[in-house]
Biotite code that builds the C-alpha atoms (Angstrom):
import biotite.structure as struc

atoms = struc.array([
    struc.Atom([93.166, -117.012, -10.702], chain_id="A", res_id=1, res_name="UNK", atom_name="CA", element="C"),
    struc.Atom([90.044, -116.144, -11.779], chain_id="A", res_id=2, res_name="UNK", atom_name="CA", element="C"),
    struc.Atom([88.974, -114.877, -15.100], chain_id="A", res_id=3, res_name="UNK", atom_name="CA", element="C"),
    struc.Atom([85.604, -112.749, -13.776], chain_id="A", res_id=4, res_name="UNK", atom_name="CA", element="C"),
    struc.Atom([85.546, -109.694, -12.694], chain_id="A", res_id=5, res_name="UNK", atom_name="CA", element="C"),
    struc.Atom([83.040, -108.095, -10.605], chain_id="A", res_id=6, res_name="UNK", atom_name="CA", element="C"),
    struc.Atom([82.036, -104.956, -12.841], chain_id="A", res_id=7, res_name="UNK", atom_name="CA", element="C"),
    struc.Atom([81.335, -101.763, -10.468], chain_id="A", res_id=8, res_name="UNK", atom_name="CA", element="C"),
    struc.Atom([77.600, -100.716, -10.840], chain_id="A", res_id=9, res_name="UNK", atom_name="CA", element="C"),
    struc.Atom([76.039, -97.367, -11.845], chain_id="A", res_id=10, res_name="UNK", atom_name="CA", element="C"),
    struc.Atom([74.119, -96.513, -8.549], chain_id="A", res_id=11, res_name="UNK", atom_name="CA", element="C"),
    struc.Atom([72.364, -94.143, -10.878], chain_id="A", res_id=12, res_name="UNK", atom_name="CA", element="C"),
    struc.Atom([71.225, -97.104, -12.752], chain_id="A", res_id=13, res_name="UNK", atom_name="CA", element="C"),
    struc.Atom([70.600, -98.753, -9.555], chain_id="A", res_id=14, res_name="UNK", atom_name="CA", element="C"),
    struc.Atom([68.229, -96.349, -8.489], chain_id="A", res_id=15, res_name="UNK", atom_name="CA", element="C"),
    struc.Atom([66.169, -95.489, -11.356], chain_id="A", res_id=16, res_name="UNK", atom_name="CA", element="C"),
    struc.Atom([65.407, -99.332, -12.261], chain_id="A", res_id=17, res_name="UNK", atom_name="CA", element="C"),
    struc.Atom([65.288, -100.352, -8.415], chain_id="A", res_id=18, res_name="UNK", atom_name="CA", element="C"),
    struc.Atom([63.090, -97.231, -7.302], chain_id="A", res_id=19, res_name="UNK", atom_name="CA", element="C"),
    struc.Atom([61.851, -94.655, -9.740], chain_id="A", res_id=20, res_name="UNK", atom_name="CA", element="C"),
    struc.Atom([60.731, -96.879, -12.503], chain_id="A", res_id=21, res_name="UNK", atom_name="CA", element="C"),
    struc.Atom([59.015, -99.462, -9.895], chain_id="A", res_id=22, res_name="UNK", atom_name="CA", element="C"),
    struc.Atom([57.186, -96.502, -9.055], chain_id="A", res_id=23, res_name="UNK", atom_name="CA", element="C"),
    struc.Atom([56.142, -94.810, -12.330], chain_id="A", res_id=24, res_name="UNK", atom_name="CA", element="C"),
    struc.Atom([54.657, -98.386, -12.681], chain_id="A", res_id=25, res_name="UNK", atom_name="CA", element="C"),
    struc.Atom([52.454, -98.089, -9.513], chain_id="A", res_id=26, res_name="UNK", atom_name="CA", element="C"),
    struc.Atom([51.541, -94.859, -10.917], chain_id="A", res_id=27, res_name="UNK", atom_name="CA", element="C"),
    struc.Atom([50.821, -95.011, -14.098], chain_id="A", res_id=28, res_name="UNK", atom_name="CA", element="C"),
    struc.Atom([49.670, -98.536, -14.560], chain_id="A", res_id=29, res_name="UNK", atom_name="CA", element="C"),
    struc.Atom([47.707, -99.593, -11.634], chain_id="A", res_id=30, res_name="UNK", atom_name="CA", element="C"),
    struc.Atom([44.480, -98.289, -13.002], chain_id="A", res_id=31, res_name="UNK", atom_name="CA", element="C"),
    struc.Atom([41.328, -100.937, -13.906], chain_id="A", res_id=32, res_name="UNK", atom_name="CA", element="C"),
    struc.Atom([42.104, -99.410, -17.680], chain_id="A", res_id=33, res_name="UNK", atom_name="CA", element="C"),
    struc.Atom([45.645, -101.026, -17.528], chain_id="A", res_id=34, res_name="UNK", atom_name="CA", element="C"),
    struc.Atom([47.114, -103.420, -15.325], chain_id="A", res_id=35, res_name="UNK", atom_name="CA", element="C"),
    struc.Atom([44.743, -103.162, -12.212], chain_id="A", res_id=36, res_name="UNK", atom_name="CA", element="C"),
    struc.Atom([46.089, -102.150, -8.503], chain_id="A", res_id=37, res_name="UNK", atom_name="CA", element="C"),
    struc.Atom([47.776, -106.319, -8.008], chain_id="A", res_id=38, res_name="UNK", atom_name="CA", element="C"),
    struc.Atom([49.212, -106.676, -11.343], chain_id="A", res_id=39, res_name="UNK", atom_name="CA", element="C"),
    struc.Atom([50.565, -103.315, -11.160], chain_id="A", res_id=40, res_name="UNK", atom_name="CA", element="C"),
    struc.Atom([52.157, -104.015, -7.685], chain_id="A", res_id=41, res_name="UNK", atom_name="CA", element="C"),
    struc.Atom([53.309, -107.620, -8.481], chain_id="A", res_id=42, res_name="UNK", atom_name="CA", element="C"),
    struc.Atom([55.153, -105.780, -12.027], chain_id="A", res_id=43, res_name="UNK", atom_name="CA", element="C"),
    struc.Atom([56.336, -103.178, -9.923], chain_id="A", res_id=44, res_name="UNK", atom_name="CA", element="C"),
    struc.Atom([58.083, -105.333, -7.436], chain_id="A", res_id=45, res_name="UNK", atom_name="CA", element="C"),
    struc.Atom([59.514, -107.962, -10.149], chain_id="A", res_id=46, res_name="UNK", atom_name="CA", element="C"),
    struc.Atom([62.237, -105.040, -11.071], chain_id="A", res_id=47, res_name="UNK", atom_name="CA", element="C"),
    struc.Atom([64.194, -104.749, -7.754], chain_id="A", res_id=48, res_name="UNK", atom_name="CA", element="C"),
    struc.Atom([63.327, -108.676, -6.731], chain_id="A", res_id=49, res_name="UNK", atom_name="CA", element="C"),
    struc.Atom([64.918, -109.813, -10.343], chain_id="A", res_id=50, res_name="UNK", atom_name="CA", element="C"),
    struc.Atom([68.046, -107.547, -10.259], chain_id="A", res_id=51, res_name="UNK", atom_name="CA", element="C"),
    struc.Atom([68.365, -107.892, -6.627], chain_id="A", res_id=52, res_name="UNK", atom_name="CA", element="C"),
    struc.Atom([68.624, -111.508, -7.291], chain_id="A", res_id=53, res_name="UNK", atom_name="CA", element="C"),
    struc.Atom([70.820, -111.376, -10.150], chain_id="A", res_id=54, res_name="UNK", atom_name="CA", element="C"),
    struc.Atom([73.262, -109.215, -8.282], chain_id="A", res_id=55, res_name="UNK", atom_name="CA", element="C"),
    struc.Atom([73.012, -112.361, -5.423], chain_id="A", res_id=56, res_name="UNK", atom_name="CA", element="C"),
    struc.Atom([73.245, -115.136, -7.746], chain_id="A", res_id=57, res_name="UNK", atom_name="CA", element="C"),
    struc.Atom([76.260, -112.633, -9.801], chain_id="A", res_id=58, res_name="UNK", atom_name="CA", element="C"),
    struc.Atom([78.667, -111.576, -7.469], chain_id="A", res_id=59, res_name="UNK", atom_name="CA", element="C"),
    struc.Atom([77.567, -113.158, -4.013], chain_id="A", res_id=60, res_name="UNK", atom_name="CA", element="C"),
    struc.Atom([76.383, -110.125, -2.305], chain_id="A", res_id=61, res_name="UNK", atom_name="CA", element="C"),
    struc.Atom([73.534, -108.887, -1.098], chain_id="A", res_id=62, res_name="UNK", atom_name="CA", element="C"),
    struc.Atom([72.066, -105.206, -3.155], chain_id="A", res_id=63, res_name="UNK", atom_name="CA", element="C"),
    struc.Atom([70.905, -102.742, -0.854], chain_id="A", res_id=64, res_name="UNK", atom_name="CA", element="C"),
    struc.Atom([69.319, -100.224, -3.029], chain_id="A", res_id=65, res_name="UNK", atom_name="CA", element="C"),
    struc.Atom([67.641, -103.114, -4.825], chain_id="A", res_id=66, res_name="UNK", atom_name="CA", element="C"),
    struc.Atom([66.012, -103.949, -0.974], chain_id="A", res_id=67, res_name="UNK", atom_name="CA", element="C"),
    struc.Atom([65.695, -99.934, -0.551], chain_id="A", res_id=68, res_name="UNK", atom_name="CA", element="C"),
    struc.Atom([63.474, -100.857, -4.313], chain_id="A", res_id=69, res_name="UNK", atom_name="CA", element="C"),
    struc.Atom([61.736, -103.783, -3.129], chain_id="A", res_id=70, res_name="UNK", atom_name="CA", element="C"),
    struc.Atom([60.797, -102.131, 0.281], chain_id="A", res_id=71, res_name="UNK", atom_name="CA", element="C"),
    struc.Atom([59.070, -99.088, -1.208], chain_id="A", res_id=72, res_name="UNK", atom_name="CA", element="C"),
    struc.Atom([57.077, -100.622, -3.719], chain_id="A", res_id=73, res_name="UNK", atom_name="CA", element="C"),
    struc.Atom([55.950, -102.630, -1.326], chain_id="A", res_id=74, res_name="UNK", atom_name="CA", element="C"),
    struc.Atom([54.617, -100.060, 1.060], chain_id="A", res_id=75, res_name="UNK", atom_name="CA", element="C"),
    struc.Atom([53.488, -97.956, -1.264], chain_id="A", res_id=76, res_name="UNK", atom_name="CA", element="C"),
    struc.Atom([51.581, -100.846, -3.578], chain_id="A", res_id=77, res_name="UNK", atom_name="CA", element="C"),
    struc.Atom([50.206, -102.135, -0.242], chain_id="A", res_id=78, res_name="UNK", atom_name="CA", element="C"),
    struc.Atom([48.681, -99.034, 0.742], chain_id="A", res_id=79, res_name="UNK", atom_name="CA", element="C"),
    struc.Atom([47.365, -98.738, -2.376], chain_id="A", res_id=80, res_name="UNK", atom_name="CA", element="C"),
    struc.Atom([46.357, -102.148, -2.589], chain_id="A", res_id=81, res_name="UNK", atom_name="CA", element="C"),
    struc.Atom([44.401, -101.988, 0.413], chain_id="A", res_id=82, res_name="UNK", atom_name="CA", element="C"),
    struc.Atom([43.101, -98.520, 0.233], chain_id="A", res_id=83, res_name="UNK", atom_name="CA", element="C"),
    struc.Atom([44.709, -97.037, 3.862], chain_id="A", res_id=84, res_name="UNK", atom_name="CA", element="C"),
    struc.Atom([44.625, -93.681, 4.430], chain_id="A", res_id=85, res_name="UNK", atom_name="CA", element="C"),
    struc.Atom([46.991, -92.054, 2.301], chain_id="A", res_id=86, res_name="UNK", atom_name="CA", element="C"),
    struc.Atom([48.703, -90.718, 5.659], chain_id="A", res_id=87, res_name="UNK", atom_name="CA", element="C"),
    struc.Atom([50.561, -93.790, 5.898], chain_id="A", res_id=88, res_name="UNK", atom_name="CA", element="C"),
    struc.Atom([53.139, -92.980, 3.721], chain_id="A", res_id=89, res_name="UNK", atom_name="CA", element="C"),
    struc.Atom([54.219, -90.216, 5.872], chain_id="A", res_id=90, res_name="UNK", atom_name="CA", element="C"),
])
């Protein structure tokens, strides 16, 4: 028998750290005054990579909303990053 137990997570949680935050990041941060459009992106995307891989490494399964995270930074950063038309997104 096993001691651990796999605590249920807060897909609330989940969501603001993997998505919303990541975001706010891009948003808010990826000006030349403050982090700059790659350093912004590459902070952005550490949040859903790092918890995605805890939750890997933690309980042995893979975190969708943490790839749902990792996904949309990425587009969106990338966009950004290499200044597309903003019509891309949709």
């Amino acid at each position: 028998m096993s001691n651990k137990t796999n605590k249920k997570s807060n897909p609330l949680f989940e969501i603001v750290f993997n998505v919303f935050l990541p975001s706010f990041i891009l948003m808010k941060f990826s000006g030349e005054e403050h982090l700059g459009t790659v350093w912004a992106l590459v902070v952005a995307l550490a949040f859903p990579v790092v918890y995605g891989g805890m939750e890997l490494i933690r309980n042995k399964r893979f975190n969708f909303i943490a790839a749902l995270g990792f996904v949309s930074v990425l587009l969106t950063g990338g966009i950004g990053l290499l200044e597309l038309d903003t019509r891309w997104l949709a």
